[in-house]
C-alpha positions in Angstrom: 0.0 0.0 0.0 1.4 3.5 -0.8 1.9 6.3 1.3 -1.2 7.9 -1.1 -3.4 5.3 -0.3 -2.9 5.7 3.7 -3.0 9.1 3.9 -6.5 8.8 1.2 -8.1 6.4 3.7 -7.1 7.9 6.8 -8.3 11.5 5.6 -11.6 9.7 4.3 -12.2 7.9 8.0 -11.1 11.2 9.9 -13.8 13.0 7.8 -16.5 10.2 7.3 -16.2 7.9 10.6 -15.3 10.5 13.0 -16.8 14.1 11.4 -13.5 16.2 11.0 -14.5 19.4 9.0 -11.9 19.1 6.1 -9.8 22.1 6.5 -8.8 21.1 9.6 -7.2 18.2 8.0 -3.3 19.3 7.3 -0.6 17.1 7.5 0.6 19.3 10.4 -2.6 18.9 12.0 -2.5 17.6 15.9 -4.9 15.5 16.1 -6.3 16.0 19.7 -5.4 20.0 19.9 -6.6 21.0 16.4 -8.6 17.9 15.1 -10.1 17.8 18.1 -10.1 14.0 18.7 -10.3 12.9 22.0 -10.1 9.5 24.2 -13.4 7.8 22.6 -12.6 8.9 19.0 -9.0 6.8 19.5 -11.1 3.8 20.6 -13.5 4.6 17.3 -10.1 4.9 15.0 -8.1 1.8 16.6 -11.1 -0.6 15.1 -11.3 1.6 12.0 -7.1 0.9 11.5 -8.1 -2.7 12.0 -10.4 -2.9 9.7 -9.0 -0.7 6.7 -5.2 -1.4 7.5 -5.2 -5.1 8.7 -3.5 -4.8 12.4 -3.9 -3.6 16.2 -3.0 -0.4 17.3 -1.2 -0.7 20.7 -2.1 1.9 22.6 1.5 2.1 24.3 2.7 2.5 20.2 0.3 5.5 20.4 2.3 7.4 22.8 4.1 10.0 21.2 2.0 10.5 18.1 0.7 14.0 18.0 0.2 14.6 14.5 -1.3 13.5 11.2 1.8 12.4 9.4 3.1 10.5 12.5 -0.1 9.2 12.7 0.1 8.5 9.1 4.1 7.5 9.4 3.1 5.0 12.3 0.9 3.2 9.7 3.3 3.0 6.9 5.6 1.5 9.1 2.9 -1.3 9.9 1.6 -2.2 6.8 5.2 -2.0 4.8 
């Protein structure tokens, strides 16, 4: 899978599955501070990883992601 088609599915989740207004969406983005997601939107996006992507999200893995491309970054590195 490219980095294209991550970053295409995990924009279309963010705005679909979870209701991000699209501007917001920047690969600089943090995603609790300016995307606004908080503890019961991770829950939402760890079974929305595993179902688009194929594998858990460990929560301790989580840790230090604050932003969309680490985010993004953290998934490349799982499905590669």
């Amino acid at each position: 899978m490219s980095r294209q088609e991550i970053e295409a599915k995990v924009r279309n989740f963010l705005i679909e599955d979870l209701e991000i207004e699209e501007d917001k969406i920047t690969p600089d983005a943090r995603l609790k501070e300016d995307m606004g997601i908080d503890s019961l939107d991770f829950v939402d996006i760890v079974v929305i990883v595993e179902k688009n992507f194929g594998f858990k999200i460990k929560p301790e893995e989580m840790a230090g992601i604050t932003t969309l491309t680490q985010f993004c970054d953290y998934i490349e590195s799982k499905v590669a």
